[in-house]
Structures are given as structure tokens and as C-alpha cells.
C-alpha atoms as one frame of an Amber mdcrd trajectory, in Angstrom:
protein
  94.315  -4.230-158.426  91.933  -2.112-156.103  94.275   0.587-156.207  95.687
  -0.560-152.588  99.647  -0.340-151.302 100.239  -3.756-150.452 103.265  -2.626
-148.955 102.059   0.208-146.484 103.008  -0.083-143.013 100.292  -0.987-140.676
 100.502   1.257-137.643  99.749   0.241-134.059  97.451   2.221-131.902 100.117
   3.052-129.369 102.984   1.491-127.399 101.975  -1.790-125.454 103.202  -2.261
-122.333 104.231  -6.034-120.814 104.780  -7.532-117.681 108.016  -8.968-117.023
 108.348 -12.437-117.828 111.104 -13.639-115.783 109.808 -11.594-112.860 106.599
 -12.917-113.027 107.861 -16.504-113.203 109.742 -16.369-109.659 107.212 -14.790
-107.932 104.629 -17.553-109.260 107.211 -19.917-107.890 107.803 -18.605-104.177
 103.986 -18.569-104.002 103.831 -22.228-105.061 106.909 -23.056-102.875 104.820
 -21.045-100.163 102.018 -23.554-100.546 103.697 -26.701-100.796 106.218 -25.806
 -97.373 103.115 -24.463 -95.158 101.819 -27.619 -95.736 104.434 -29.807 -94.459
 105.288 -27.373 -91.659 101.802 -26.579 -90.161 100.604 -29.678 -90.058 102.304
 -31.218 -86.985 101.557 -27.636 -85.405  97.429 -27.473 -86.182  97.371 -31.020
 -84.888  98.935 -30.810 -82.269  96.292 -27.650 -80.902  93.096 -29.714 -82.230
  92.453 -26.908 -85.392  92.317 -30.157 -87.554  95.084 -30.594 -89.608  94.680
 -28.311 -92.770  93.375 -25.467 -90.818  96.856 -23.090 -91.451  96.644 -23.905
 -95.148  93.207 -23.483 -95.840  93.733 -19.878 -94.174  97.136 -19.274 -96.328
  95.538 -19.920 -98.962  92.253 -17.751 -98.331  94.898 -14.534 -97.547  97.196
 -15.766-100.862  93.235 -15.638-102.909  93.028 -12.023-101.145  96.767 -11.009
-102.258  96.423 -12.128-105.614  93.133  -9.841-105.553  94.467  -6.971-104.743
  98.075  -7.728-106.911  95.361  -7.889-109.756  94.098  -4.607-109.038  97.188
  -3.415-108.468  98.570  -4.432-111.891  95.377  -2.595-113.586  96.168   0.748
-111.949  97.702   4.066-113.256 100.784   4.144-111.197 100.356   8.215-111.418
  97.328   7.614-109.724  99.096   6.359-106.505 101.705   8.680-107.231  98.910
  11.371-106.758  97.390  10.413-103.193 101.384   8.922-101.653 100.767  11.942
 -99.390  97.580  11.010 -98.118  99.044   6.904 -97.618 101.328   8.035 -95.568
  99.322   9.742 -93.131  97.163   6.580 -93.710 100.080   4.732 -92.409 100.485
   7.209 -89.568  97.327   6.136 -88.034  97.726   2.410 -88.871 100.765   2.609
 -87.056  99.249   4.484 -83.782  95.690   3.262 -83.828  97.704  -0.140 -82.209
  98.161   1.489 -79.178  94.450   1.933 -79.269  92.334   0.059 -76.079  90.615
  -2.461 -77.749  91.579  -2.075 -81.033  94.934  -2.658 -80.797  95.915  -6.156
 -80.170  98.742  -7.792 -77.702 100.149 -10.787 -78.765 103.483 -12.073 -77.231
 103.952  -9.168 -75.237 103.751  -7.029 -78.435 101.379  -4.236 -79.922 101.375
  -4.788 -83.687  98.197  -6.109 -84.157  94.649  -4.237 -85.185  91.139  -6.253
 -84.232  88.898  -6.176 -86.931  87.101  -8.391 -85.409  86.948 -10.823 -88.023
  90.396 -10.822 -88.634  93.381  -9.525 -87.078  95.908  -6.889 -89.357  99.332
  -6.004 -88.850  99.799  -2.603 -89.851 103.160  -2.794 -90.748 102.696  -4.825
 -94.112 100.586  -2.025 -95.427 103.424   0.649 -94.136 106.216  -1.210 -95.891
 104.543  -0.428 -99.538 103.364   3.281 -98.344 106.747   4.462 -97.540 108.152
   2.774-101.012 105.509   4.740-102.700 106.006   8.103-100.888 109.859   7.669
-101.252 109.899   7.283-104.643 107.077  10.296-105.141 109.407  12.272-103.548
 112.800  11.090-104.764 110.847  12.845-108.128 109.155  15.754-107.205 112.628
  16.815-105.162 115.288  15.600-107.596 117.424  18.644-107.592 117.223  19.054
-104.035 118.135  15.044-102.941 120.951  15.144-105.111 123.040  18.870-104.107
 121.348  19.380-100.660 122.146  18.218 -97.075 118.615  19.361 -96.344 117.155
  17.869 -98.728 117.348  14.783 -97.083 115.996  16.318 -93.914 112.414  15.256
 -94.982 112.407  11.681 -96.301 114.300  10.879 -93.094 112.502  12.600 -90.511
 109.595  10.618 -91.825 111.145   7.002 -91.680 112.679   8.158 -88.526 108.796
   8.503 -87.356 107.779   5.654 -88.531 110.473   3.455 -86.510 110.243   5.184
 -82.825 106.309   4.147 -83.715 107.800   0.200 -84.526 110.137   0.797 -81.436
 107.390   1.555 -79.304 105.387  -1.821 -80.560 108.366  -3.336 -80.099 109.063
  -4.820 -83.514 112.778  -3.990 -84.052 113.305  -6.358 -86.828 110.890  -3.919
 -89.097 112.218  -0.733 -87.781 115.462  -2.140 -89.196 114.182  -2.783 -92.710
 112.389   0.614 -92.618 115.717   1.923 -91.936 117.771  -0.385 -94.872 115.318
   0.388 -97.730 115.489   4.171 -96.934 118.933   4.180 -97.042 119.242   2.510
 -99.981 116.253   3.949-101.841 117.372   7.545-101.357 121.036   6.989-101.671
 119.646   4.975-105.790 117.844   8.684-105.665 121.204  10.217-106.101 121.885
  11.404-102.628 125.894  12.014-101.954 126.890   9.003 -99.178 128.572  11.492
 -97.053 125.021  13.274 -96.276 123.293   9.802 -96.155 126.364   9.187 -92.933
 125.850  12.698 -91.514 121.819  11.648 -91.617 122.071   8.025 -90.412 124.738
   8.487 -87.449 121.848   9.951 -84.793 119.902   6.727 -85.645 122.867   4.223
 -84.641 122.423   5.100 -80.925 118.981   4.790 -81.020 119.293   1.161 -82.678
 121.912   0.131 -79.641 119.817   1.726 -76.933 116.617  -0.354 -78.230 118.470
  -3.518 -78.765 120.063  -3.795 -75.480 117.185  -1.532 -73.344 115.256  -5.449
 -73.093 116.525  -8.379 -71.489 115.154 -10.305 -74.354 116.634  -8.688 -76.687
 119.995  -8.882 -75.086 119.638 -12.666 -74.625 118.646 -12.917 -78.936 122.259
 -10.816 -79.091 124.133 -13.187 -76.877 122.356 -16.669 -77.433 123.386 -15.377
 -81.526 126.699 -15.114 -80.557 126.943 -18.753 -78.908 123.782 -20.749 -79.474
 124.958 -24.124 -77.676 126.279 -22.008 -74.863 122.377 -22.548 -73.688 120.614
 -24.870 -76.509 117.605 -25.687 -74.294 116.629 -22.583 -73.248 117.681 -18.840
 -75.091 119.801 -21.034 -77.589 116.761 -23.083 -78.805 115.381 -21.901 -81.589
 118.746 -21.234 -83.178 120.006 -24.858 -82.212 116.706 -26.665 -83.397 117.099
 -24.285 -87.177 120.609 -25.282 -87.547 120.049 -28.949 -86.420 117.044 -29.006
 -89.057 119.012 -27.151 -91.878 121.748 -29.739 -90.988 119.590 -32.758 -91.259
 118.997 -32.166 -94.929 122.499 -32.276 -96.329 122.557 -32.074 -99.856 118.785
 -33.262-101.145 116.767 -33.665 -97.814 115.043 -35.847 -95.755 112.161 -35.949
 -98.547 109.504 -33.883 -98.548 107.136 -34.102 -95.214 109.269 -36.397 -93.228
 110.983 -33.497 -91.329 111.513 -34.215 -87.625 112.651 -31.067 -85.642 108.974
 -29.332 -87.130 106.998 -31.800 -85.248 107.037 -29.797 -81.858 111.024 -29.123
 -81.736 111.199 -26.242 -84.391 109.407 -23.207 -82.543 107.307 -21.091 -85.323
 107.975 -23.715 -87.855 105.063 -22.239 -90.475 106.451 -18.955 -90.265 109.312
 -17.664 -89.037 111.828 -20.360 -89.369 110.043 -21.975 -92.785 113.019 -21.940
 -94.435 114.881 -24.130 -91.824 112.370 -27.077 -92.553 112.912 -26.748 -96.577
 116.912 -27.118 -95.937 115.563 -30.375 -93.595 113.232 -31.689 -96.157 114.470
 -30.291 -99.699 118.469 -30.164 -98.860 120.722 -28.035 -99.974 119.234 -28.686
-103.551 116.091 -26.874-101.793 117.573 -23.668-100.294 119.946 -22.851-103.419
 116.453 -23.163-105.523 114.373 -20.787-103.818 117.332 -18.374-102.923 117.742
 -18.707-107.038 114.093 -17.687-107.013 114.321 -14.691-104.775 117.748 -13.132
-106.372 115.638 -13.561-109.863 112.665 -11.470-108.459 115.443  -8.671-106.761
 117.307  -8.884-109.750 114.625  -8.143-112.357 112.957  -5.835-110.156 115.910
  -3.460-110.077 117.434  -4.080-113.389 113.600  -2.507-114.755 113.555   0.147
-112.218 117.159   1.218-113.552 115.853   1.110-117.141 112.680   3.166-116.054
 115.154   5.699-114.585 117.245   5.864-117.649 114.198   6.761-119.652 112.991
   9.003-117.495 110.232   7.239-115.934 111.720   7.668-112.370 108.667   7.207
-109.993 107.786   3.609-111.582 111.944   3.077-111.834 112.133   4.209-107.708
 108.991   1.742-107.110 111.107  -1.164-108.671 113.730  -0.031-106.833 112.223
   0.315-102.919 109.760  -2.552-103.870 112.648  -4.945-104.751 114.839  -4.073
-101.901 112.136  -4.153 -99.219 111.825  -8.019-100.723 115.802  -8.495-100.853
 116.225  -7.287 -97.320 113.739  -9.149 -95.718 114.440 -11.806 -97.234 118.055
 -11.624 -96.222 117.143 -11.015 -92.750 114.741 -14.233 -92.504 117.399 -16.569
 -93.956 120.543 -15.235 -91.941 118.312 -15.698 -88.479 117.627 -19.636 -89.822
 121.094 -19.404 -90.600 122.402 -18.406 -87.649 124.149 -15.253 -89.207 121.607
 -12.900 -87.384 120.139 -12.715 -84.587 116.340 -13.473 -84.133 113.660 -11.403
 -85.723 110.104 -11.969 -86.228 110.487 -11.347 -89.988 108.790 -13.941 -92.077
 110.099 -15.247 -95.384 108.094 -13.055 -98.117 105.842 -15.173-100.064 106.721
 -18.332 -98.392 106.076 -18.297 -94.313 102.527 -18.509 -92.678 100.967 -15.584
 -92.786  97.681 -13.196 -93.233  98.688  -9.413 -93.623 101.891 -10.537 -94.512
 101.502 -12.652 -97.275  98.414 -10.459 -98.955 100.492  -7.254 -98.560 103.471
  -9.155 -99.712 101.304  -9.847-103.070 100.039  -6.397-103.074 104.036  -5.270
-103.398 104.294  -7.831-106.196 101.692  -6.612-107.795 102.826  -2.771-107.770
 106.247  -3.970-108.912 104.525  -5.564-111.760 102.635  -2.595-112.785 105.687
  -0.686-112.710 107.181  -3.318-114.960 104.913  -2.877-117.433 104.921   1.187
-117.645 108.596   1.183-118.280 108.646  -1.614-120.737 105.576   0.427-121.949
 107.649   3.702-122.078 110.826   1.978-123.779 108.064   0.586-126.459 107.506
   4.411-127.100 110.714   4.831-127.773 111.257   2.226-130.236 108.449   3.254
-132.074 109.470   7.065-132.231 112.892   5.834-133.343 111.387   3.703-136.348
 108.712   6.030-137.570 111.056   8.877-138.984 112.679   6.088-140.597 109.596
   4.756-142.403 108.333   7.785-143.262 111.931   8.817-144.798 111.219   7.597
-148.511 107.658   9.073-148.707 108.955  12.447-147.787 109.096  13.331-151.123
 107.286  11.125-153.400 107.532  13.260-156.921 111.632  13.359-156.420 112.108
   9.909-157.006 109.510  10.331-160.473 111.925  13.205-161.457 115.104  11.015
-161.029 113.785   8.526-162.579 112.772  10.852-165.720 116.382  12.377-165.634
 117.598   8.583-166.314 115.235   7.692-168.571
């Protein structure tokens, strides 16, 4: 009537990008399992040293307010603008890493250097360090493509770096991180495309140095043997091991109920953090664990499923940030249920999302949130795609309008 095409295609501004559902749904759901379990297992604990009982959640959830911050942020930002400065993190994470060896900075806590004071707060570097060697992996998995994939020395570099970075966890001591640095770089690089028989050659120097640090401490080779044969000597280098299995034991198929665990009230050593997931197979069962394992291959699963479609499509450095991301949560994670399993000897590795924690559980959210972002500019980038597929086809029967009046003349 007004001389308008009704039937015009409407055309978007540009491709929209989306978070990943799915992903976004498990890691919602460790945080809230997170909340519920530190709960139950701090209470007994805070009592017990007169911090009233609420004090460790009211802190978890004052660092989960700070993670979910700074995963906010985090999803807002330009992933080619962390790309840009991964260089300048690392050395970042350099410093982090040495300032603990700093008088009066650094802080020692169970015989260990991994703390910084900040006076109001204590940090543990190595939360921050676990993102900011994802991010300069992946940066240069894609500025050195050619290289990682037909060069022996092209590996030289990412290597040397992680190598750094665990002599400087050695030295702390915190071999349980030095062990992840190790597993993510291996796997990250080896996504990267470099051959396995380089990633051996690479790796076999560091299998000494593992040995010599895990049996250079007594303690450490009592976690080694007590892991072997935990009952051997249940009350003394056996116990924690004993009292995780006895708890895990306890809940059977659906639990004790939730709260009315017994081996966290004073029996369960580092019941809020390290060995959380020994009082959820106590109070949630079986029924508990296979739920939030469930939860945690969903988030690993996702993660790398995107990063291998953001690879595909050439968006590598958000596709190798899914990747490293995802595996630094899948490894850890591993870790921290074998030990309450028994499968591992002990580390001080915490249950992402989940355990007790400051640094820990804000950097942990930080990760998530980067993961997110990266999420969203590959499902942005496949959007693209679509829409460059479709618009040729659209356009295909306006390409010549006055042929189809001539064809129609001919018939007429």
C-alpha cells in the first residue's frame, strides 16, 4: 500500500555471540554445591577454635562475591585484549611467584612459602599463575603455529617457561601444583599440534626432577608410603587417608543426610578444604559424589568441545583458552578426588569451586569467567559464519531483478 516489501529480509547488525548454556549451568551448580558443603564441613571446625560458627562461610562467600566480580569482568573483556599483554602476565606471575620468598611479605604457613601478606588478606600466588600460563600458552600456541607443530625447538620455549615456574613451586614446596603446571602444559601444547615424540624428548629431564623432589622430604616420602598402605599406620601418617575413606564409606549409597557427618567433627583433618569431597560421599552418598563428578565432566566437557570448535574456525587463541582453562579444572579436580579416594597420594589441592578457600575460589571464578568469554567469541565467530553462508543465498533472486520481468514477458 505504502509502496513497502513486506517480504524484505530484516538484517541484523552483526553476529551475536552467547554464553554457553550447559557450561554455565554446572559451574552455577559447583558454586552452589560449594556453599551448601562449606557449611556443613566448617562448622564443627570454626566452633571448635571460638571464630563463631559461620565465620568460614561468611568469608567463602565474601571471596565467591569477589570471584563472581572479577568472572563478570572477565566475561565483558576482548579476549585479544589479554591476548595482547600475556607477555607482560607472565612476568607478572614471575614476581608473584618470587616475591614469597620475600621477608615479610611472604608468608609461612605449615612449613610452606606460598603465601603473600597483604595485610588485610593473605594471597596465594599460585591461583593467579594457573590462568597466566593458560593465557600465555595459548598466545603462543598461535603466534608460533608453524613452529610447535614441525620443530623440536619449537617447544624449547613454552617449556623452559613452565619448567621455571615449577623449580619456583618446588622451592615453596607445593609439589601438588608443580604437577598440574606440568599436566596442563603437556596437554595444552601437545592439543597445539606438537608431535608426542618431541613432547617425550622434552618431558624426560623433568621426570628426575619430580622423583628427586618427591622423595628429597621425609614427609613426602611418608604421603608415598602411608598411600601405598594407609592402615599400615591409621593413627598417625595413615590418618587422613583412613578418616577420608572411613567418611566416604559411611555414606553408602545416599548418605548419612546432610549435616549429620561424624568423621568432620574433629576426625577429618582439613575437612572445609582439602578433603570436602570426603564429607559429601559421608553426607550425600554415592548419589552425592556421582552428581557433582556429573557436574565437573559437564564443565570439562563443554569447555573443550567449544575450544575444539573455536579451533576449527580458526579462532585458536579463545579455542586454546577453552582448552588449558578446562584441563587446569579437569586435572585438579582429578587430583583432589583420587587423594579422598585414596588413588593418590596427598596434595594440598582443593576441589575447584567447592573446598574452603580465598585466592582459590576467586581465581577459580576468574578461570570460569575467561572460559566463558571464550565461549561466547567462538559461538560469536560460528554466528558469522552462518550468516555469511545465508546472505549469498538471500541475495541470489535479487541479483537480477529485470530477468525474471523478461521471462515472464517471453511467456506471456
Amino acid at each position: 500500500m505504502f509502496g513497502f516489501d513486506t517480504t524484505q529480509a530484516k538484517r541484523r547488525q552483526g553476529p551475536r555471540g552467547k554464553f554457553d548454556l550447559p557450561l554455565l549451568v554446572a559451574l552455577v551448580g559447583l558454586a552452589c554445591v560449594g556453599v551448601v558443603m562449606v557449611t556443613s564441613s566448617s562448622i564443627a571446625v570454626a566452633d571448635s577454635s571460638h571464630l563463631g560458627q559461620f565465620y568460614y562461610l561468611k568469608h567463602h562467600l565474601m571471596y565467591l562475591s569477589l570471584g563472581l566480580l572479577v568472572a563478570g569482568v572477565a566475561m565483558r573483556t576482548e579476549l585479544k585484549v589479554v591476548e595482547k599483554h600475556a607477555f607482560f602476565l607472565m612476568l607478572l606471575a614471575f614476581i608473584m611467584l618470587l616475591a614469597v620468598f620475600v621477608p615479610h611479605l611472604g608468608m609461612r604457613l605449615n612449613g610452606a612459602r606460598r603465601w603473600l601478606n597483604l595485610i588485610v588478606t593473605s594471597f596465594q600466588p599460585v591461583e593467579a599463575v594457573k590462568l597466566i600460563l593458560v593465557v600465555y600458552l595459548a598466545s603462543y600456541l598461535v603466534r608460533h603455529r608453524e613452529s610447535i607443530e614441525t620443530r623440536f625447538l619449537g617447544l624449547v620455549k613454552p617449556i623452559a617457561v613452565s619448567g621455571v615456574i615449577v623449580l619456583l613451586l618446588l622451592a615453596q614446596p607445593d609439589f601438588g601444583s608443580a604437577t598440574l603446571v606440568i599436566a596442563v602444559t603437556i596437554a595444552l601444547v601437545w592439543l597445539g599440534g606438537a608431535r608426542p615424540l618431541f613432547l617425550m624428548i622434552m618431558g624426560m629431564p623433568l621426570m628426575p626432577l619430580l622423583a628427586i623432589a618427591a622423595t628429597s622430604e621425609s614427609y613426602r616420602m611418608k604421603r608415598l608410603t602411608s598411600f601405598m598402605d594407609p592402615w599400615k599406620d591409621p593413627f598417625n601418617d595413615g590418618f587422613q587417608l583412613t578418616q577420608s575413606l572411613m567418611a566416604i564409606g559411611r555414606g553408602e549409597w545416599t548418605g548419612v543426610g546432610l549435616g549429620s557427618s561424624v568423621l568432620k567433627l574433629s576426625y577429618l583433618p582439613e575437612a572445609h578444604t582439602d578433603f570436602i569431597f570426603a564429607v559429601i560421599g559421608e553426607e550425600l552418598g554415592l548419589a552425592g559424589i556421582i552428581g557433582v563428578m556429573c557436574l565437573f565432566t559437564l564443565v570439562v566437557w563443554r569447555g573443550l568441545y567449544i575450544g575444539l570448535k573455536g579451533v576449527e574456525i580458526g579462532q585458536r587463541f579463545a579455542g586454546y583458552i577453552a582448552f588449558g582453562i578446562s584441563l587446569m579444572i579437569g586435572f585438579q579436580t582429578m587430583v583432589s578426588i583420587g587423594v579422598n579416594l585414596g588413588a593418590l597420594p596427598t596434595k594440598g589441592l582443593t576441589l575447584p569451586l567447592i573446598s574452603y578457600g580465598g585466592s582459590s575460589i576467586a581465581l577459580t571464578c576468574a578461570m570460569a569467567g575467561v572460559l566463558l568469554r571464550a565461549t561466547y567469541e567462538i559461538n560469536r565467530a560460528l554466528d558469522a559464519r552462518q550468516m555469511a553462508t545465508r546472505m549469498p543465498a538471500a541475495a541470489a533472486p535479487d541479483a537480477n531483478p529485470n530477468g525474471t520481468r523478461e521471462r515472464e514477458a517471453v511467456a506471456a
